[in-house]
LUMMARVO-819834 format. One record per residue (C-alpha): residue number from 1; z, x, y; residue in one letter. Coordinates in steps of 0.02 Angstrom, whole numbers, padded with zeros to 5 digits. Each point is the difference from the previous one (the first is absolute). Example, Ala and Ser with C-alpha at 12.3 -4.5 7.8 and 13.67 -1.06 7.14 Angstrom:
% residues 2
<rec><i>1</i><zz>00390</zz><xx>00615</xx><yy>-00225</yy><aa>a</aa></rec>
<rec><i>2</i><zz>-00033</zz><xx>00069</xx><yy>00172</yy><aa>s</aa></rec>
***
This chain:
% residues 149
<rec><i>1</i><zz>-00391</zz><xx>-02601</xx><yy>00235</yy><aa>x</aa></rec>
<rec><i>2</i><zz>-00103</zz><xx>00142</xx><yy>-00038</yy><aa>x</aa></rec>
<rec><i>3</i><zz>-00113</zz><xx>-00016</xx><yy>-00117</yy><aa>x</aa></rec>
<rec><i>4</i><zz>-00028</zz><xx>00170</xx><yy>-00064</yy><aa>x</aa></rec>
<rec><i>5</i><zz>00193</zz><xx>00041</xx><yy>-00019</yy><aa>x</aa></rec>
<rec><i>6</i><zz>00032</zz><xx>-00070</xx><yy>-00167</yy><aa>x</aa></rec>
<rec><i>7</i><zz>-00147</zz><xx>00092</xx><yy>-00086</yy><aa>x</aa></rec>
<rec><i>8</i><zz>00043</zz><xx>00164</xx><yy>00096</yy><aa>x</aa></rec>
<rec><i>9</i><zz>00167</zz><xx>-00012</xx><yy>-00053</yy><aa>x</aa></rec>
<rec><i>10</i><zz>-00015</zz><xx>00004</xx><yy>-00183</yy><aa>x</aa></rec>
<rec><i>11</i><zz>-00136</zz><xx>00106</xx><yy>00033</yy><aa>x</aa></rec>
<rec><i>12</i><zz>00139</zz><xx>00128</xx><yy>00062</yy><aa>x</aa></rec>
<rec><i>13</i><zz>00133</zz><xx>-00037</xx><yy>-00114</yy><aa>x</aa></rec>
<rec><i>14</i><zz>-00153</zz><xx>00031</xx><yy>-00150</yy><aa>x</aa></rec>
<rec><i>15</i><zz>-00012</zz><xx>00176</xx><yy>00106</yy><aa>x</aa></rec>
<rec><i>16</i><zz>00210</zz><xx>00037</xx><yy>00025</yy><aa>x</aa></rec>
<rec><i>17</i><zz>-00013</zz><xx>00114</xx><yy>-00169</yy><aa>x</aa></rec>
<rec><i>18</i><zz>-00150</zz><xx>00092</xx><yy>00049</yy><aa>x</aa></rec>
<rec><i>19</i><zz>00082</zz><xx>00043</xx><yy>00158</yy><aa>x</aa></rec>
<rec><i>20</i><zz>00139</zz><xx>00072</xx><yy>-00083</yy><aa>x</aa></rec>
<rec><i>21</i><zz>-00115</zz><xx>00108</xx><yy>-00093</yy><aa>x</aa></rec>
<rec><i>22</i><zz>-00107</zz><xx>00052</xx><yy>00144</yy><aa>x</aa></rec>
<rec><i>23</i><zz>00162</zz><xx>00071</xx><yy>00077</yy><aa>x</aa></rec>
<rec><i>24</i><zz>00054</zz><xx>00099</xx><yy>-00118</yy><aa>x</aa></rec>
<rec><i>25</i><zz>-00155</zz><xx>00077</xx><yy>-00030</yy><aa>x</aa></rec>
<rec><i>26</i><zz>-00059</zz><xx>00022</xx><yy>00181</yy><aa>x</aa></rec>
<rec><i>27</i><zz>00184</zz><xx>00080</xx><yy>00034</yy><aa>x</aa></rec>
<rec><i>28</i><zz>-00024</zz><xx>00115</xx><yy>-00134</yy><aa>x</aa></rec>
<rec><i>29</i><zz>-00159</zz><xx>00057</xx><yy>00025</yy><aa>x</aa></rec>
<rec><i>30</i><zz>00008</zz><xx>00011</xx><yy>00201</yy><aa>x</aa></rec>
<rec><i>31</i><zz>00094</zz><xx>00182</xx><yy>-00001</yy><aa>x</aa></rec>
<rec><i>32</i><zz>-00116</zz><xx>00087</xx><yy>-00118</yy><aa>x</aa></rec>
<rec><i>33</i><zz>-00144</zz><xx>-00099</xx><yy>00106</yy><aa>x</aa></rec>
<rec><i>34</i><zz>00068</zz><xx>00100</xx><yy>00153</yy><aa>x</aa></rec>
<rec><i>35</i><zz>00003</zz><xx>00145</xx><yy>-00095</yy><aa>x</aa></rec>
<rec><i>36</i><zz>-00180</zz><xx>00006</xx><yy>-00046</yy><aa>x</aa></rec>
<rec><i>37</i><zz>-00051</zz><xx>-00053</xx><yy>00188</yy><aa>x</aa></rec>
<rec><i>38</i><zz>00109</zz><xx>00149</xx><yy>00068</yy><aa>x</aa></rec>
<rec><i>39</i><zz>-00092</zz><xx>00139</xx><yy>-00114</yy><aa>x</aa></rec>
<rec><i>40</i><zz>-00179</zz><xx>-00097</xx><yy>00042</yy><aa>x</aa></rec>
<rec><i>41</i><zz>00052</zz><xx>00008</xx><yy>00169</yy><aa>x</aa></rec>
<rec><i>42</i><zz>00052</zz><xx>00184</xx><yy>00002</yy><aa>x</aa></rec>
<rec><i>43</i><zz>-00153</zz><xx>00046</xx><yy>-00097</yy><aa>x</aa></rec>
<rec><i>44</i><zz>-00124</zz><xx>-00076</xx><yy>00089</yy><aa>x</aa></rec>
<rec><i>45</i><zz>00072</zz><xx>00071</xx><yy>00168</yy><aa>x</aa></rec>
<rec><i>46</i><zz>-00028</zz><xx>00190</xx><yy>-00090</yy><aa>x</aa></rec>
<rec><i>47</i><zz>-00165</zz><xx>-00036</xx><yy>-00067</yy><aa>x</aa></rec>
<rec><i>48</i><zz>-00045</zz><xx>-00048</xx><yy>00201</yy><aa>x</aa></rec>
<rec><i>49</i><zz>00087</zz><xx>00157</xx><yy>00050</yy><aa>x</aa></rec>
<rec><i>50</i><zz>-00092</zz><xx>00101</xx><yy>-00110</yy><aa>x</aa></rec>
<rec><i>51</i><zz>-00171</zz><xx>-00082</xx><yy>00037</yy><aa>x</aa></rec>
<rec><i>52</i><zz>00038</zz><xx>00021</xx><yy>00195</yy><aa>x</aa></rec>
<rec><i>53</i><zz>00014</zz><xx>00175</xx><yy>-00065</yy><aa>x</aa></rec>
<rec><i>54</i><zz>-00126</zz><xx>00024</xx><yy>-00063</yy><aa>x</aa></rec>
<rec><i>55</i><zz>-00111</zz><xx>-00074</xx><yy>00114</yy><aa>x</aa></rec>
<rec><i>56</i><zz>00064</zz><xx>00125</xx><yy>00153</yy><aa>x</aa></rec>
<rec><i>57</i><zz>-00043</zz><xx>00124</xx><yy>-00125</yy><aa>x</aa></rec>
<rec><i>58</i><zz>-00176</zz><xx>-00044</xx><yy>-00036</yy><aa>x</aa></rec>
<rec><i>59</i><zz>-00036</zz><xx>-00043</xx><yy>00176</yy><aa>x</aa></rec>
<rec><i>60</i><zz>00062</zz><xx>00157</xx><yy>00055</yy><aa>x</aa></rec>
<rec><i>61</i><zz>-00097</zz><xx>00103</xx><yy>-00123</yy><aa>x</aa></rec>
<rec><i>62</i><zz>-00170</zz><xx>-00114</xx><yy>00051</yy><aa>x</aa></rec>
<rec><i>63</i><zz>00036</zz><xx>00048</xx><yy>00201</yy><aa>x</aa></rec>
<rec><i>64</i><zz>00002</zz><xx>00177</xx><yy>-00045</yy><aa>x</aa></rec>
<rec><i>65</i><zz>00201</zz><xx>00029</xx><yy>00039</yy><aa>x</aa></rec>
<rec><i>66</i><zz>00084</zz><xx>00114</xx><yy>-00073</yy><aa>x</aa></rec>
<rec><i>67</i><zz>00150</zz><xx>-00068</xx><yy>-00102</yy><aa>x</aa></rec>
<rec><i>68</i><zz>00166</zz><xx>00047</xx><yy>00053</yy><aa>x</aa></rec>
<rec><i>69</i><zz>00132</zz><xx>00029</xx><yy>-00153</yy><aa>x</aa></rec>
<rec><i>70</i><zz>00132</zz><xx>-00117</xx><yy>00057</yy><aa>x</aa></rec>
<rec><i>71</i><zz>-00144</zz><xx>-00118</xx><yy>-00056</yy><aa>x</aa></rec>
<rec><i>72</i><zz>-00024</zz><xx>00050</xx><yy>-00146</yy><aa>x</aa></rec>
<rec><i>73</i><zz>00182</zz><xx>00024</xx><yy>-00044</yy><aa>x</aa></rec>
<rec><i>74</i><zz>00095</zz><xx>-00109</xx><yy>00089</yy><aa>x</aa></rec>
<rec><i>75</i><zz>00176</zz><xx>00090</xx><yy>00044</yy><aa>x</aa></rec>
<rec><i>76</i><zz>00140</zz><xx>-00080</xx><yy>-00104</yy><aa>x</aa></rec>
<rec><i>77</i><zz>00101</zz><xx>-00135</xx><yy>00079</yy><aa>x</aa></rec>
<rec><i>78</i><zz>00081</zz><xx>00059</xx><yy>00190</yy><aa>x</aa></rec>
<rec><i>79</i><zz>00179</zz><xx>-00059</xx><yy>-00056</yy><aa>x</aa></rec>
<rec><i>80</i><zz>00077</zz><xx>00093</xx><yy>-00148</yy><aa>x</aa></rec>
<rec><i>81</i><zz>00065</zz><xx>-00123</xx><yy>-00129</yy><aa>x</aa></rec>
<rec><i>82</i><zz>00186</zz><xx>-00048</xx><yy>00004</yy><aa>x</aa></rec>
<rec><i>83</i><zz>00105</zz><xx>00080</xx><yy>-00136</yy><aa>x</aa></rec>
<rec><i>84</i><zz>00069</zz><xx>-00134</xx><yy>-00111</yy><aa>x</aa></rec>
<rec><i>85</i><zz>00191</zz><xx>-00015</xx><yy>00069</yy><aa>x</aa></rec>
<rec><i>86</i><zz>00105</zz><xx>00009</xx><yy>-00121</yy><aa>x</aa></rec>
<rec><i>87</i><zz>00185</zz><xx>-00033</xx><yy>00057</yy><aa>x</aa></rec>
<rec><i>88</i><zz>-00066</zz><xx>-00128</xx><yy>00115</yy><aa>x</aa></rec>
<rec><i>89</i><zz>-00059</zz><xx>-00092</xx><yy>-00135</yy><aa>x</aa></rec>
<rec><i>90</i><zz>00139</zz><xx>00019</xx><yy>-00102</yy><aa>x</aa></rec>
<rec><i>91</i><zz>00137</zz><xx>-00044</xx><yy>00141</yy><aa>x</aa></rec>
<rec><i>92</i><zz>-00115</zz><xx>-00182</xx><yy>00010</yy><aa>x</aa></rec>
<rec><i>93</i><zz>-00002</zz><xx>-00022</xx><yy>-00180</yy><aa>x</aa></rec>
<rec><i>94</i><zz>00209</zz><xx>00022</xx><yy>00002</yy><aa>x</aa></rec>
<rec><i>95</i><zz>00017</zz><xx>-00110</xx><yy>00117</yy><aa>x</aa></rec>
<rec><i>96</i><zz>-00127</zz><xx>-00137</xx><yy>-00072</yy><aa>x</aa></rec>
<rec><i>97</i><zz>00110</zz><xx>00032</xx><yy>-00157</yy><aa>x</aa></rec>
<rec><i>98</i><zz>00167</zz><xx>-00022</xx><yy>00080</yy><aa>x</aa></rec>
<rec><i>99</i><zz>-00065</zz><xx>-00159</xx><yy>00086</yy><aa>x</aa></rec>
<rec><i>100</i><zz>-00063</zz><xx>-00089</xx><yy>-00142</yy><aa>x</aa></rec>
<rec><i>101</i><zz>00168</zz><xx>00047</xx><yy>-00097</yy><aa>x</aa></rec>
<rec><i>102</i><zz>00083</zz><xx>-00083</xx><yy>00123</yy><aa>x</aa></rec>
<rec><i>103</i><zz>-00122</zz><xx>-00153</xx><yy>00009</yy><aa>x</aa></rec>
<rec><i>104</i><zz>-00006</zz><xx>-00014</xx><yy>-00178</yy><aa>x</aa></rec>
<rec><i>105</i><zz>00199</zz><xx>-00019</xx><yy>00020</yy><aa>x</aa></rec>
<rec><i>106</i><zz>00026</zz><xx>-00100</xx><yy>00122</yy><aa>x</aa></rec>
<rec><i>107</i><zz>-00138</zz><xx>-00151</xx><yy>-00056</yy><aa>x</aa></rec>
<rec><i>108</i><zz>00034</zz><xx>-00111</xx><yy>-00148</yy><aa>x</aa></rec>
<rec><i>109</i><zz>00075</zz><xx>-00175</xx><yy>00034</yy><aa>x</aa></rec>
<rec><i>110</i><zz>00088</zz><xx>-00088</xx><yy>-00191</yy><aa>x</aa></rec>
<rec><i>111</i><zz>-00136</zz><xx>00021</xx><yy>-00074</yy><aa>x</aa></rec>
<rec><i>112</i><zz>-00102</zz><xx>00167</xx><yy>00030</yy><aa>x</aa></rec>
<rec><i>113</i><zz>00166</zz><xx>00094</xx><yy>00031</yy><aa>x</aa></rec>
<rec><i>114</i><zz>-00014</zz><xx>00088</xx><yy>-00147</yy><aa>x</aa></rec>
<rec><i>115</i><zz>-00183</zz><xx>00049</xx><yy>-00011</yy><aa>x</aa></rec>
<rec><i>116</i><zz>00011</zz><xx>00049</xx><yy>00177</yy><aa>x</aa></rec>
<rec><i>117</i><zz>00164</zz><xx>00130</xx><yy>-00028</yy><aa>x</aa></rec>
<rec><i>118</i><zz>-00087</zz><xx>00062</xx><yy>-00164</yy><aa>x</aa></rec>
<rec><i>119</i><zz>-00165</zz><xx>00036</xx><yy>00107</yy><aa>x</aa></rec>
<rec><i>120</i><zz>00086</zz><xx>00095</xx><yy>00119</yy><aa>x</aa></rec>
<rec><i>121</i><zz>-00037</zz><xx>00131</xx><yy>-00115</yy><aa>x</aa></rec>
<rec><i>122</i><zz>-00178</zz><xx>00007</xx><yy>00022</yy><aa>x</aa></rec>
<rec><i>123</i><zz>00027</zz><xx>00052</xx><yy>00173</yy><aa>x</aa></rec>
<rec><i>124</i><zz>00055</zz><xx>00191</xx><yy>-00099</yy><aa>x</aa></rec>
<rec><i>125</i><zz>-00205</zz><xx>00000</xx><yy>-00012</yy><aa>x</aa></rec>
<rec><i>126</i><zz>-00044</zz><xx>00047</xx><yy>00166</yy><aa>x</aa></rec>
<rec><i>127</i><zz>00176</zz><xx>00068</xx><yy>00062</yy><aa>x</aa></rec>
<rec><i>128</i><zz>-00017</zz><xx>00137</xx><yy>-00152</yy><aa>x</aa></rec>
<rec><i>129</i><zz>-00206</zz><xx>00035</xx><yy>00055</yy><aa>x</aa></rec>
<rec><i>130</i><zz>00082</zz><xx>00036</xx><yy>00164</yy><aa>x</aa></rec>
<rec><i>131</i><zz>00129</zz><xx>00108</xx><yy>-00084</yy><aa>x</aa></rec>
<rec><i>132</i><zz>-00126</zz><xx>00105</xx><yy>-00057</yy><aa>x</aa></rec>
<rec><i>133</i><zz>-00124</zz><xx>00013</xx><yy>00127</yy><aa>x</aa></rec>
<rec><i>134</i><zz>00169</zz><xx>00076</xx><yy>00089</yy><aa>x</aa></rec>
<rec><i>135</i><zz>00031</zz><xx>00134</xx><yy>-00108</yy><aa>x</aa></rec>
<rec><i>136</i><zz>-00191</zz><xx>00037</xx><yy>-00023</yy><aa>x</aa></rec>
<rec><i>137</i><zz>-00012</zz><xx>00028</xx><yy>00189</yy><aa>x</aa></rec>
<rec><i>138</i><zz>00161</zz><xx>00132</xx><yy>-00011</yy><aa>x</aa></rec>
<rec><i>139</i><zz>-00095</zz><xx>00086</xx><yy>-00140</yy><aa>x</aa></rec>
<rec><i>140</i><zz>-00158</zz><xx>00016</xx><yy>00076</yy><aa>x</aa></rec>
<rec><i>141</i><zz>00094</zz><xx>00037</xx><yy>00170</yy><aa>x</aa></rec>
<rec><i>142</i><zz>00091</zz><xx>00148</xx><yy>-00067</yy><aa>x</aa></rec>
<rec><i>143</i><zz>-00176</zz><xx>00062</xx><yy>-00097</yy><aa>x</aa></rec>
<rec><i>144</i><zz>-00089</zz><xx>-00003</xx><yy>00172</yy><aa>x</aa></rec>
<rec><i>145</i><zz>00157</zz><xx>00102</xx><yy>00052</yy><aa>x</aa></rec>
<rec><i>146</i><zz>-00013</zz><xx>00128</xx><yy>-00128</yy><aa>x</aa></rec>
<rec><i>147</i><zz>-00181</zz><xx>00003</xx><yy>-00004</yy><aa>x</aa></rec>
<rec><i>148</i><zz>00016</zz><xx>00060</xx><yy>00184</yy><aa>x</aa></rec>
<rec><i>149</i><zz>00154</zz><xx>00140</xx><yy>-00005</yy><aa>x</aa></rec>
***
């Protein structure tokens, strides 16, 4: 027999609680945690942009080149943005609606029966979002219309 097991046992079972706590905590700090790496991320990759920038710049200017104005305003971004689709959003958030209605119906078992049919309800949230990202994509479709004719 080991002798190290029996002290590192009660060692552990001494640490069981802390464990517990270290969980929770590292589970609810982790997201924001990825948050704040994303935006350190992001900015440090535009202050390198910038300083690469900046640098052609300057060593253009010290060579005696003359500076082009695409360099010194870049041209906006090749690909127009993508309008913000309105009816295709809505048709998923109908159908996310409709499906959770139905899940919300159909799970339950003796005991959560009732809980589950009441929460069916909850599935009106995004079904009625969708609802009206429907009719605000008519509205704005028959503005662009008018605005044209």
């Amino acid at each position: 027999m080991n002798t190290f097991s029996i002290p590192l046992l009660a060692a552990l079972v001494e640490l069981i609680p802390f464990a517990g706590m270290l969980i929770g905590f590292v589970a609810i700090v982790t997201p924001f945690a990825f948050i704040v790496a994303i935006v350190a991320v992001n900015s440090a990759n535009a202050r390198k942009k910038a300083e690469l920038h900046h640098a052609t710049i300057r060593l253009a200017l010290e060579k005696g080149q003359p500076l082009p104005p695409e360099l010194l305003n870049p041209p906006a971004a090749c690909e127009p943005k993508r309008k913000f689709n309105d009816r295709k959003a809505g048709l998923i958030l109908i159908a996310v609606g409709i499906g959770l209605y139905f899940f919300f119906a159909s799970v339950g078992g003796p005991v959560g029966a009732k809980v589950a049919w009441n929460l069916r309800w909850a599935s009106l949230i995004p079904g009625l979002i969708g609802v009206a990202l429907l009719i605000n994509s008519a509205f704005e479709g028959s503005g662009a219309k008018n605005d044209k004719g």
